[in-house]
Each structure stands twice: as structure tokens, then as C-alpha cells.
C-alpha positions in Angstrom: -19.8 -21.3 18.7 -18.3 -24.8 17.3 -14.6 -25.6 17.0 -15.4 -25.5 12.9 -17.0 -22.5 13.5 -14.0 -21.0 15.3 -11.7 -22.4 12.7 -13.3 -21.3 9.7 -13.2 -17.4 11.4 -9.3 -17.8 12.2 -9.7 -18.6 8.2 -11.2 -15.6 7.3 -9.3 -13.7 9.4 -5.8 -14.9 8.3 -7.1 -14.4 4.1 -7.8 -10.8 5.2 -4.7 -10.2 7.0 -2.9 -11.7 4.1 -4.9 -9.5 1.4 -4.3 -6.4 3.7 -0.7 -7.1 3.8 -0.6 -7.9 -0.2 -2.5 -5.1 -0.8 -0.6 -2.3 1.1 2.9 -3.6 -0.8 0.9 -3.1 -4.3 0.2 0.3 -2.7 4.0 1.1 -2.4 4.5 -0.7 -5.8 1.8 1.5 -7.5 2.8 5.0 -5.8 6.6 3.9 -7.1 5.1 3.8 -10.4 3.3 6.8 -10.5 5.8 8.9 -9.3 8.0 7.9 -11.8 8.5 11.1 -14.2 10.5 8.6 -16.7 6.9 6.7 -17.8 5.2 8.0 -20.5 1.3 8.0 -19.4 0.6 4.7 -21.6 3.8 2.7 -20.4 2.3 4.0 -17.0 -0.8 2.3 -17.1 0.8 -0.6 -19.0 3.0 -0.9 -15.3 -0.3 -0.4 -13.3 -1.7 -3.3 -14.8 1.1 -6.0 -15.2 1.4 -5.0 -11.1 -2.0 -5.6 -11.0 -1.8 -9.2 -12.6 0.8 -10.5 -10.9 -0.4 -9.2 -7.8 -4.1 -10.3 -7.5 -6.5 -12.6 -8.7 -8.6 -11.7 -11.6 -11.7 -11.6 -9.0 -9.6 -9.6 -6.3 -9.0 -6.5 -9.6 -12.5 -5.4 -9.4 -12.2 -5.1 -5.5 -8.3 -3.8 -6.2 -9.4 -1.0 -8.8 -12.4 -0.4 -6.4 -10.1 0.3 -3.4 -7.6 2.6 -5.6 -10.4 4.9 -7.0 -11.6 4.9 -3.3 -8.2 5.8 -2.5 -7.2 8.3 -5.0 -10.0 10.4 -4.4 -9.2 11.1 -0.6 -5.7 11.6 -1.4 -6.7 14.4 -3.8 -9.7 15.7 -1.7 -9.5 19.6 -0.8 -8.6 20.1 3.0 -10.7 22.6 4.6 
């Protein structure tokens, strides 16, 4: 493998290290929200989404919205 080749995974690597890490404080952020019993359901999502903006890119939402449904749905799977 070439030295640009080498440097361009350290790249990568780094970005997803630094999305992982952005993404698991929005997690906290977003379970805060949720679990407040103050939020009517509509200032609730209206929270969720200004998080989400300030957070992310507008390309990372899709992938962000993804990874919560993804999420949500093993954390409300039955446990046998």
C-alpha cells in the first residue's frame, strides 16, 4: 500500500471516529429530550430536529434518522 494510500485510510478512519463520537453525544442529547415529561409531543419533535441541525450535515440526517429508527426499534424489541 502507498504512503497516500495509508494517509487517506488514517482519513477515513479519524471522520468515523469523529462522527461516532458526534453521534453518541446527540444520542445523550436526544434521550435528554425524550425523557423530558415537560415537552409537549410537537415542541418534542421541534427539539429533535433543531438537535438534529446543529448537530449534523444536512447529508449526515438521512444516515442520522436511519441510525435512530435502527436504534429505537432494538431498544423497544421484546426480550425473550
Amino acid at each position: 500500500m502507498g504512503s497516500e494510500a495509508a494517509d487517506r485510510l488514517v482519513t477515513l478512519r479519524k471522520a468515523r471516529e469523529a462522527f461516532q463520537t458526534k453521534l453518541e453525544h446527540y444520542f445523550q442529547q436526544r434521550d435528554a429530550i425524550l425523557a423530558d415529561n415537560n415537552l409537549a409531543k410537537e415542541e418534542e419533535q421541534q427539539a429533535l430536529n433543531d438537535l438534529r441541525q446543529t448537530t449534523f450535515t444536512a447529508s449526515q440526517i438521512r444516515r442520522v434518522q436511519a441510525l435512530e429508527s435502527i436504534r429505537d426499534t432494538q431498544s423497544v424489541a421484546p426480550v425473550q
